[in-house]
C-alpha positions as CSV (number, residue, x, y, z in Angstrom):
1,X,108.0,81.0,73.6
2,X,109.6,78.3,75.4
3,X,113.4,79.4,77.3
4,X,116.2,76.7,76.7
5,X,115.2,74.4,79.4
6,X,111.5,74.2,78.8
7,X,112.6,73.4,75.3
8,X,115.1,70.5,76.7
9,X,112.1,69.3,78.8
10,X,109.5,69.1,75.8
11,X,112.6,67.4,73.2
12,X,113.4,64.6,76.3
13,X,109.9,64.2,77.4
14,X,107.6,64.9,74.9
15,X,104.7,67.2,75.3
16,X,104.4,70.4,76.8
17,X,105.7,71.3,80.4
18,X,103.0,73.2,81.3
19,X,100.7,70.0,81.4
20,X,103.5,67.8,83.3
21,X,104.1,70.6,86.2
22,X,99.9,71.1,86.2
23,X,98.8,68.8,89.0
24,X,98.6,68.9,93.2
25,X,101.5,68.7,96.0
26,X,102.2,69.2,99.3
27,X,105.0,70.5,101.6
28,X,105.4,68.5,104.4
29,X,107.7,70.7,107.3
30,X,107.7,69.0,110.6
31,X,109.9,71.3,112.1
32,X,107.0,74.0,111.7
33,X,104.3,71.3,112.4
34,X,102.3,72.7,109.1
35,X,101.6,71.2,105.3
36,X,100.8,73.3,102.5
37,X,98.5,72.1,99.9
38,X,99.4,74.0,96.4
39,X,97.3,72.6,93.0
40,X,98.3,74.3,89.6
41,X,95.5,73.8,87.2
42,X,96.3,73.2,83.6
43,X,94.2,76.6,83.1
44,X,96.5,78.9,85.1
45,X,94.3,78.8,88.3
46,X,95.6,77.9,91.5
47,X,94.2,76.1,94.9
48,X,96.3,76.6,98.5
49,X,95.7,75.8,101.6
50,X,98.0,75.2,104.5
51,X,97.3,73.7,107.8
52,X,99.6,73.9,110.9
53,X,99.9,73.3,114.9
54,X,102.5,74.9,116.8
55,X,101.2,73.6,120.1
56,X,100.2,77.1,121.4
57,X,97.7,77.9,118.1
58,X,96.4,75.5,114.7
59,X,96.0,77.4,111.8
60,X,94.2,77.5,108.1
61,X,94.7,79.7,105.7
62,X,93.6,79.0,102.4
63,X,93.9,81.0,98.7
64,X,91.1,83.4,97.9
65,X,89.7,85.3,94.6
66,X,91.8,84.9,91.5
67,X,95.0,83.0,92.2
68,X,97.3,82.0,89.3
69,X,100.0,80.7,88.2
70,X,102.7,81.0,85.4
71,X,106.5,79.3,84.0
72,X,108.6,82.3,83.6
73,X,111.8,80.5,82.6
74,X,113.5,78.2,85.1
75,X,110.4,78.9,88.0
76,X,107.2,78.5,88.4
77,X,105.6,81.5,90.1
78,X,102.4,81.6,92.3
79,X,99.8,84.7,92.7
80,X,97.6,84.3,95.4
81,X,95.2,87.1,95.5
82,X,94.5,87.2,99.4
83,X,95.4,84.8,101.7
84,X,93.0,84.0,104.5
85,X,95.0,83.0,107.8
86,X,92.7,81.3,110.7
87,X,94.1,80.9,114.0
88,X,93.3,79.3,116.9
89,X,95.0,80.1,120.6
90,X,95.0,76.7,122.3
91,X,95.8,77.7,125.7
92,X,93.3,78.7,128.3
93,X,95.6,81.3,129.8
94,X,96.1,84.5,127.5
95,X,99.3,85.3,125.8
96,X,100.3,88.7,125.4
97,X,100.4,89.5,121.6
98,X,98.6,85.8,120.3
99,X,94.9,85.9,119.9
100,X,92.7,83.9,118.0
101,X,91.1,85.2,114.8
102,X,91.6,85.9,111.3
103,X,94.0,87.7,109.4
104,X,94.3,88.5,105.6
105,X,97.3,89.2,103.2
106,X,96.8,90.8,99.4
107,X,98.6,89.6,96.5
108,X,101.0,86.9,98.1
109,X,103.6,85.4,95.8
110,X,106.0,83.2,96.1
111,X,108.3,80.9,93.4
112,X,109.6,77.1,92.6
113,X,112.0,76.1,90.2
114,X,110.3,74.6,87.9
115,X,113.2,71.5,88.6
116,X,111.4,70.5,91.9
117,X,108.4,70.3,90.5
118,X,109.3,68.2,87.5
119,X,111.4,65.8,90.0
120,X,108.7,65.8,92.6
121,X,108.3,62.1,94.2
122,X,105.8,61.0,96.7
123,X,108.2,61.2,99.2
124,X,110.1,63.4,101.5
125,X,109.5,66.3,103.9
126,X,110.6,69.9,103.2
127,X,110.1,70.1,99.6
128,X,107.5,70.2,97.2
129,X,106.2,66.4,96.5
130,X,103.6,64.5,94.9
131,X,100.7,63.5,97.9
């Protein structure tokens, strides 16, 4: 069943909302020096990756196994089933507590309203856009 807003959406757009919020974006923050790569697949599956640069390390991480994703009324939540982190130390001298290597994190979720991604443009930094 559709909540009030999906419903509003469908009436002023036609169609349903699933298949306008299903395609790629990216998160551009260049305070961080990273972009995240998120695609929501018409059939609930989901591709991430993010890439960053500190100066000190670069980093990957990217989704593994079964990630989804779902409307549950006003956001859209994302299930990443592990989340593979690569990092790379830059420096030649070693930092106490940074190393290079790899790291993984189970069952990583996070929400957007489904707003942003409706009104995404192919434009701006820190938010969710089109690429």
């Amino acid at each position: 069943t559709n909540t009030t807003l999906e419903k509003i959406y469908i009436m002023a757009e036609g169609g349903d909302i699933k298949e306008k919020i299903a395609r790629s974006y990216i998160y551009i923050k260049p305070g961080d020096k990273k972009t995240e790569k998120l695609t929501l697949n018409l059939d609930g599956t989901v591709e991430y990756t993010e890439e960053g640069d500190s100066g000190l390390e670069t980093f990957h991480s990217v989704a593994e196994g079964n990630s989804t994703w779902e409307i549950e009324g006003e956001k859209v939540t994302i299930k990443l089933e592990t989340l593979r982190k690569t990092t790379k130390i830059k420096s030649m001298q070693p930092i106490p507590g940074m190393e290079s290597g790899s790291t993984t994190d189970p069952n990583v979720y996070f929400a957007i309203t489904t707003q942003e991604l409706l009104n995404a443009k192919n434009f701006g930094t820190n938010k969710w856009r089109l690429p």
